[in-house]
BATOR-474465 format. One line per 10 residues: number of its first residue (from 1); their letters; for each residue x, y, z of C-alpha. Coordinates in nm, 3 decimals. Example, Ala and Ser with C-alpha at 12.3 -4.5 7.8 and 13.67 -1.06 7.14 Angstrom:
BEGIN
1 = AS = 1.230,-0.450,0.780 | 1.367,-0.106,0.714;
//
This chain:
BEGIN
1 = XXXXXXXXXX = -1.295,3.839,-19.794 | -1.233,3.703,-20.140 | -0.896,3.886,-20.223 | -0.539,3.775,-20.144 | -0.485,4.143,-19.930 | -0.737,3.968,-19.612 | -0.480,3.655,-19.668 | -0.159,3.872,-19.674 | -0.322,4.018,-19.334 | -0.407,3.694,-19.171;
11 = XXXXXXXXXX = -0.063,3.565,-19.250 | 0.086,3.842,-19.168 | -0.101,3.843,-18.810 | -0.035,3.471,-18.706 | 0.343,3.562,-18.812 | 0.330,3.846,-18.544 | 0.129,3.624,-18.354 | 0.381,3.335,-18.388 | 0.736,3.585,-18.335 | 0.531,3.707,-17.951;
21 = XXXXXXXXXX = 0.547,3.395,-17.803 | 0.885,3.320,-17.932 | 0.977,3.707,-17.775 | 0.814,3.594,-17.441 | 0.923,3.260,-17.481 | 1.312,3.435,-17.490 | 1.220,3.685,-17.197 | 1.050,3.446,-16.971 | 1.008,3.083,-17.022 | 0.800,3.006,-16.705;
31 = XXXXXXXXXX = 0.566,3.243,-16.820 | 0.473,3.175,-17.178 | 0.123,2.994,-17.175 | 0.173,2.669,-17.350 | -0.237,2.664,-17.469 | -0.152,2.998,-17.651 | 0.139,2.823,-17.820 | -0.068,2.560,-17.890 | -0.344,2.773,-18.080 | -0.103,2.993,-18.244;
41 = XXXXXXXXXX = 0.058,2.679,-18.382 | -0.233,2.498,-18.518 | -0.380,2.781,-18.655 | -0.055,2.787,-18.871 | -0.133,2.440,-18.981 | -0.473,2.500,-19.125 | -0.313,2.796,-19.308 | -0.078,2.576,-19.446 | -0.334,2.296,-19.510 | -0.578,2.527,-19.713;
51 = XXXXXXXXXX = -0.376,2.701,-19.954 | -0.407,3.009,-20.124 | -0.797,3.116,-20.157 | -0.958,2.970,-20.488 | -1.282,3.213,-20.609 | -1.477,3.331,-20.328 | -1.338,3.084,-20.098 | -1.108,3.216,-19.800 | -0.847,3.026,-19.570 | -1.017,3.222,-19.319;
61 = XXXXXXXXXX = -1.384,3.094,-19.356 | -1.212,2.710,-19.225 | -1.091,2.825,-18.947 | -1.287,2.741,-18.619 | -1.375,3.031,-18.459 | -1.362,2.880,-18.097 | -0.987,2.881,-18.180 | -0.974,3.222,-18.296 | -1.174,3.312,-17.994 | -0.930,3.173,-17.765;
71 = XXXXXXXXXX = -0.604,3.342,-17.959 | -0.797,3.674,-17.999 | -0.815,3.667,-17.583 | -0.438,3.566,-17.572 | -0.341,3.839,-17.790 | -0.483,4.084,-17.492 | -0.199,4.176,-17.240 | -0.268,4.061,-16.887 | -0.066,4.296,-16.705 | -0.219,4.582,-16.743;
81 = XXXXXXXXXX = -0.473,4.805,-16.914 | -0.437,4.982,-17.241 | -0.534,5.272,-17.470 | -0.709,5.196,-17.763 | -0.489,5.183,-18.050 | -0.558,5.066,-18.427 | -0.231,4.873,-18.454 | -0.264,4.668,-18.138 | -0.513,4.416,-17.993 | -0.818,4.429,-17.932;
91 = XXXXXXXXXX = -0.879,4.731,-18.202 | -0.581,4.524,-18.465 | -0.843,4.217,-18.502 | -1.113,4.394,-18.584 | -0.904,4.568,-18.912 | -0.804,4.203,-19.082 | -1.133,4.114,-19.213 | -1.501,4.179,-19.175 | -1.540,3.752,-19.017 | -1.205,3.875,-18.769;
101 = XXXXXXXXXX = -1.405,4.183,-18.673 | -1.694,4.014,-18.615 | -1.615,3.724,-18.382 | -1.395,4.038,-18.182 | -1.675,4.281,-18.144 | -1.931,4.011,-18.026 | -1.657,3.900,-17.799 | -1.754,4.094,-17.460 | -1.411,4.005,-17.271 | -1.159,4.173,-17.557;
111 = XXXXXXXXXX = -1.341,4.482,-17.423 | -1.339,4.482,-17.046 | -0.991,4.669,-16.971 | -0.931,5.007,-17.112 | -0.727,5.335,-17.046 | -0.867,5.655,-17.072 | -0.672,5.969,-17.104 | -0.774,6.290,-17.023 | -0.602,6.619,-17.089 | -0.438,6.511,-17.432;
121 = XXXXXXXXXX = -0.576,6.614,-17.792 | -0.964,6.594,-17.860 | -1.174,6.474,-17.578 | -1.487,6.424,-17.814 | -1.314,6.236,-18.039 | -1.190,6.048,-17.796 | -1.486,5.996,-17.579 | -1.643,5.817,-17.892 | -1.399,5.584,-17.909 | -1.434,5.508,-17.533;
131 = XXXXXXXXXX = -1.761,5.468,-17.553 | -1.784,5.228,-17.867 | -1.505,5.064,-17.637 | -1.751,4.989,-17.341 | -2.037,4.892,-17.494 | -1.861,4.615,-17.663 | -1.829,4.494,-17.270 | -2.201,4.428,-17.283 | -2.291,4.456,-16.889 | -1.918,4.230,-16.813;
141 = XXXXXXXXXX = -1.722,4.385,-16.530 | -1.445,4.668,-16.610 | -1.101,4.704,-16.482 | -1.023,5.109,-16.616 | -0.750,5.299,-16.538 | -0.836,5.692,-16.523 | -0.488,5.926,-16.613 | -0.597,6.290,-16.511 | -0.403,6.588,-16.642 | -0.734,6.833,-16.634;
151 = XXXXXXXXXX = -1.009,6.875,-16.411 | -1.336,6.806,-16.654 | -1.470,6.581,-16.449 | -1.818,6.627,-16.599 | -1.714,6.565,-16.920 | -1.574,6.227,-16.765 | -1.895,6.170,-16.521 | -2.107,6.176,-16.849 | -1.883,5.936,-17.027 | -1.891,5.640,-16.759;
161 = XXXXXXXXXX = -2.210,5.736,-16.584 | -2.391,5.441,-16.770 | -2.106,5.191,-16.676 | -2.044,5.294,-16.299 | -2.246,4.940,-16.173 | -2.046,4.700,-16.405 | -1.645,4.884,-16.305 | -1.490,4.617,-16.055 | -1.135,4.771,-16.084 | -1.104,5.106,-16.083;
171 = XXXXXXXXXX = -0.710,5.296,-16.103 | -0.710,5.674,-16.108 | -0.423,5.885,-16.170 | -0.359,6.222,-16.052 | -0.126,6.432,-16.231 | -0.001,6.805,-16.176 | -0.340,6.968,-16.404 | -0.552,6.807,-16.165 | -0.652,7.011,-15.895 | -0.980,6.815,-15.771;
181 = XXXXXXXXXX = -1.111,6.465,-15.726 | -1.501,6.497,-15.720 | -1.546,6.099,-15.780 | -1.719,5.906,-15.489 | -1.618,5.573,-15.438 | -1.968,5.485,-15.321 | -2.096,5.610,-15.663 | -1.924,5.266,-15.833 | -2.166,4.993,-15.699 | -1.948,4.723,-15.818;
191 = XXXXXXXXXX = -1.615,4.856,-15.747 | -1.387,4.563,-15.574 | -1.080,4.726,-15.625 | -0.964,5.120,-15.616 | -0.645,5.241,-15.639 | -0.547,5.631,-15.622 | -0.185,5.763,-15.706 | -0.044,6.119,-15.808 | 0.315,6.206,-16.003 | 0.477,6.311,-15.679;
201 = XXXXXXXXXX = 0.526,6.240,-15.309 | 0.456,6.499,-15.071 | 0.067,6.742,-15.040 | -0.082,6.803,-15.321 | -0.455,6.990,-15.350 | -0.625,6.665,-15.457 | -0.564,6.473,-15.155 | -0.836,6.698,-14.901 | -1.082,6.574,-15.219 | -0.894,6.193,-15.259;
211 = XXXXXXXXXX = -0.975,6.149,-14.836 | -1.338,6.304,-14.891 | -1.422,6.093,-15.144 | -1.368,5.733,-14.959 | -1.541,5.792,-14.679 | -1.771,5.560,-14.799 | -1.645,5.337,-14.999 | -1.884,5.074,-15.197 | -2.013,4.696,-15.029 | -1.815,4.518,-15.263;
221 = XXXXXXXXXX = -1.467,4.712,-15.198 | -1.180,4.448,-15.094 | -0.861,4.643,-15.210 | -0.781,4.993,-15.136 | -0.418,5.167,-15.285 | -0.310,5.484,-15.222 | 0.008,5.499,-15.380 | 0.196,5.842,-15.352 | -0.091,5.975,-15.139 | 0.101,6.069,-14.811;
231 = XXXXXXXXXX = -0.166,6.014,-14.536 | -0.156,6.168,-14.210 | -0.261,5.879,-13.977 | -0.470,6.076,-13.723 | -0.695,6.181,-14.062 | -0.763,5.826,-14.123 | -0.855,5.745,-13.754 | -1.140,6.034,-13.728 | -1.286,5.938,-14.050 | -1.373,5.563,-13.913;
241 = XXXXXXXXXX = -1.637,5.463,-14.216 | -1.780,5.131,-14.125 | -1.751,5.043,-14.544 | -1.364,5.025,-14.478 | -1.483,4.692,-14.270 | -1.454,4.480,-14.575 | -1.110,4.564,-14.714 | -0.928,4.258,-14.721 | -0.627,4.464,-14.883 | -0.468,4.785,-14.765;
251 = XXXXXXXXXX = -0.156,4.988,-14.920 | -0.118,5.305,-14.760 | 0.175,5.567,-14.727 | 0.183,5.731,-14.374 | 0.272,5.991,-14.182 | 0.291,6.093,-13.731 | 0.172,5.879,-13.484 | 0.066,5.554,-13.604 | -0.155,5.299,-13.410 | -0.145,4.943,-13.578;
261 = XXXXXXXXXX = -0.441,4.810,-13.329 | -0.672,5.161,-13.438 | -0.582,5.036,-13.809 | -0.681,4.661,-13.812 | -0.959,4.762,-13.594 | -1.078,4.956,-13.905 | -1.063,4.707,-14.108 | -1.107,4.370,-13.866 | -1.118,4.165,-14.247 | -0.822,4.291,-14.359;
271 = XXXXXXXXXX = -0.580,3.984,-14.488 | -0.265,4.225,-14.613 | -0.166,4.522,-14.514 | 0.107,4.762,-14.694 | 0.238,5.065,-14.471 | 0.504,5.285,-14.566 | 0.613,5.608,-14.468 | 0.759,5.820,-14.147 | 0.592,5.754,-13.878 | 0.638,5.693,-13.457;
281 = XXXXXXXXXX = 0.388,5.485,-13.264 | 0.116,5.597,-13.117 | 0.007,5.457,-12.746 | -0.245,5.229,-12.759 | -0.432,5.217,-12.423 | -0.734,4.974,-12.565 | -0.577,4.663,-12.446 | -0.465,4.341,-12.685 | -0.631,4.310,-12.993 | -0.630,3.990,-13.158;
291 = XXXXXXXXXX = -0.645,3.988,-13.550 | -0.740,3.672,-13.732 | -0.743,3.743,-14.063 | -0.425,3.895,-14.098 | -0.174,3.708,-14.321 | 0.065,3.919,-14.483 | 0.255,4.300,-14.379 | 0.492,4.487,-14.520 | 0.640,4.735,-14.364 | 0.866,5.057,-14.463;
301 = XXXXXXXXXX = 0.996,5.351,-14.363 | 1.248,5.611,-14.513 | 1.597,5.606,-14.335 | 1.925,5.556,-14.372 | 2.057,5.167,-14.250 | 2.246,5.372,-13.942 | 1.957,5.540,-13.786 | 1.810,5.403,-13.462 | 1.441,5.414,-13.561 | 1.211,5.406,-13.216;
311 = XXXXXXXXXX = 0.900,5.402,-13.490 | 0.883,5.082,-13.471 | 0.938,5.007,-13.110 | 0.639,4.935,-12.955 | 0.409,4.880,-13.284 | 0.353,4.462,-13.204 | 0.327,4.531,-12.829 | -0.063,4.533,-12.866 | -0.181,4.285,-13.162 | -0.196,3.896,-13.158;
321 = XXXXXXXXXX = -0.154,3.767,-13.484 | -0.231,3.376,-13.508 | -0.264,3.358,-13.896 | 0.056,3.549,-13.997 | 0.226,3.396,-14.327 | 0.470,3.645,-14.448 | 0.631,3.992,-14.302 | 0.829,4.206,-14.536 | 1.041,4.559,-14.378 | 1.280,4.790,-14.544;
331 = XXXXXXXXXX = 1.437,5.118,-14.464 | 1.399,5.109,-14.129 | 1.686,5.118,-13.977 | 1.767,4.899,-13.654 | 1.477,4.608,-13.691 | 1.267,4.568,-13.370 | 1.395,4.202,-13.306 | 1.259,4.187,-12.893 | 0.937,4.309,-12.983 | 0.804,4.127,-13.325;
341 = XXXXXXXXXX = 0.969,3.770,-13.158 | 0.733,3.833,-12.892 | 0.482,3.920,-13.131 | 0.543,3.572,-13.357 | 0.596,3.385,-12.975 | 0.244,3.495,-12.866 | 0.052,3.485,-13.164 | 0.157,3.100,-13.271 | 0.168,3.198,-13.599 | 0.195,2.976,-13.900;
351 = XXXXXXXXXX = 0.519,3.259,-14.023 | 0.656,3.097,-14.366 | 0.809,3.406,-14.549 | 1.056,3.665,-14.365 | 1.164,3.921,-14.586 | 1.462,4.196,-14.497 | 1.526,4.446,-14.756 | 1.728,4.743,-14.803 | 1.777,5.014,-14.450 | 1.758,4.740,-14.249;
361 = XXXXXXXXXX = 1.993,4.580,-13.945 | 1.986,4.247,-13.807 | 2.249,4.052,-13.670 | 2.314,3.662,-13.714 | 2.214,3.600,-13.406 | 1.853,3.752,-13.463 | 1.846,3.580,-13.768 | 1.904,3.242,-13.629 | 1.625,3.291,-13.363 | 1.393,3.299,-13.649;
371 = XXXXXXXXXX = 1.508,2.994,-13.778 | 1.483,2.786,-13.462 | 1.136,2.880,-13.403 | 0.998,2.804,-13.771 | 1.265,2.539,-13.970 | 1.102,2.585,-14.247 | 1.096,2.968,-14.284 | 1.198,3.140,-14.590 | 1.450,3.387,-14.469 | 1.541,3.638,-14.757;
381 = XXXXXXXXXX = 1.777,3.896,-14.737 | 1.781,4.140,-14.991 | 1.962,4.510,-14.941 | 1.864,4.647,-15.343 | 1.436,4.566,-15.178 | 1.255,4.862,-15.101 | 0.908,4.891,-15.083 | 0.920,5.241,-15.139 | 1.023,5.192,-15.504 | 0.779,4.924,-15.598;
//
């Protein structure tokens, strides 16, 4: 604290501190948070102000630590979780000096998103460091991402078995050394969020244990992913769990016979809904179902723009939709214009957003329709869109 290396370091910092926003300032204007500017800039100031450190005193020890506080959280990326490494944030703060490491550590929300890696170098080693990680949470709710490339689950079961109540967002990747999926859903109490996806399309032997293990998913659960999990849809219809009732957020990648009514029927709270895959309609003989909740679907299926697709002939016939917002389709192939303005017609929906991608054909005519009934639709038409690359 009382040599000119911890004010080399804090200058240093605020300079790499000071040359990010300018970076994101450059990359994306509309996104660089003016209060982090702010902070990062007067933080400069009182550097400048203080002067080198005379005796034991330190530039550091002026400096209020709410507005360290607030620049240590802007230093965290928001897009994502990370792996703990010494030369980034949070794990960079706490190397400057012993005051930086301090306010950090006793800082709960540097330490609530975190990567964890299994199947690369030491796991004990590594373990540790998780674990000094997610204590530093104190009790706040974690947002992890899982990356599986072995199967020692109890190694991993033993690591986050104190932490299961306090993990909100939960992302688990499923890579080709991982042959099993033994983690319950219902085991996370807290989970709000879970999202499952593999390195490749198509069956692999994790999925039997991916389907067995939501079943039952927690009371909290709102959002449910599946990403590169190809579901068969007749699999998802026999399981029926009552828990899926409070999903308010679906992405799924399908296969067969598909049954829109049997699937918001599932979930009657469900307010988006993401399907993609190959898939025909299934009959529904239950009569109209009206959905209230729905506001958003995206739809997407893998075909050529040529192809007549019948899939999706017949999929509004048997839903009412009176809160519909925004309706996204790609790869499709001929768009079902007869039966989704019936759907729109019936439903009175309040449709804003209409989104054609990539695989799909419409004609100006069709287009227009759209137009008349809702003026102020936003009508996008985008051939490089496909939902099966997002």
């Amino acid at each position: 604290m009382q040599s000119n290396t911890d004010s080399s370091a804090i200058s240093g910092t605020i300079s790499r501190l000071q040359s990010h926003v300018v970076m994101r300032e450059a990359s994306n204007p509309n996104h660089v948070n003016y209060r982090y500017w702010q902070l990062v800039q007067e933080m400069a100031k009182i550097m400048q102000s203080i002067g080198p450190p005379k005796g034991s005193s330190s530039p550091i020890g002026r400096l209020p630590t709410e507005i360290l506080a607030q620049i240590f959280l802007y230093c965290i990326p928001e897009d994502a979780n990370w792996t703990p490494v010494p030369d980034l944030a949070p794990m960079q703060l706490t190397a400057v000096c012993r005051r930086w490491r301090e306010i950090a550590v006793n800082m709960p929300n540097l330490w609530r998103r975190l990567r964890l890696e299994m199947g690369h170098g030491d796991w004990q080693q590594r373990a540790f460091c998780y674990n000094s990680y997610l204590k530093r949470s104190r009790g706040r709710q974690l947002s992890l991402t899982l990356e599986c490339d072995n199967n020692n689950w109890t190694e991993l079961r033993s690591l986050l078995q104190p932490y299961v109540d306090q993990i909100s967002s939960l992302h688990v990747g499923l890579f080709s050394g991982a042959s099993s999926f033994p983690l319950v859903a219902a085991d996370f109490g807290g989970l709000e969020e879970l999202a499952i996806y593999t390195d490749s399309f198509g069956p692999a032997p994790a999925l039997e244990h991916i389907w067995d293990s939501i079943t039952h998913l927690p009371p909290n659960m709102r959002s449910l992913r599946l990403l590169d999990v190809w579901l068969e849809f007749h699999v998802l219809t026999r399981l029926n769990p009552p828990s899926w009732a409070g999903l308010t957020n679906l992405e799924i990648l399908v296969v067969g016979l598909v049954s829109l009514p049997c699937l918001l029927r599932l979930c009657p709270n469900l307010s988006s809904l993401t399907m993609i895959g190959v898939f025909m309609v299934a009959i529904e003989t239950s009569g109209q179902l009206e959905h209230t909740k729905l506001q958003s679907l995206r739809l997407s299926g893998n075909l050529p723009v040529n192809t007549v697709l019948f899939g999706l002939l017949g999929l509004f016939d048997d839903v009412t939709l009176p809160n519909l917002r925004l309706v996204e389709v790609s790869d499709i192939g001929r768009w079902a214009h007869k039966e989704f303005k019936a759907l729109i017609t019936r439903s009175q929906c309040p449709l804003e957003s209409l989104i054609f991608g990539g695989g799909v054909t419409t004609t100006a005519q069709q287009l227009a329709e759209y137009v008349t009934l809702f003026p102020s639709l936003k009508l996008v038409l985008d051939p490089t869109r496909s939902l099966f690359l997002e």
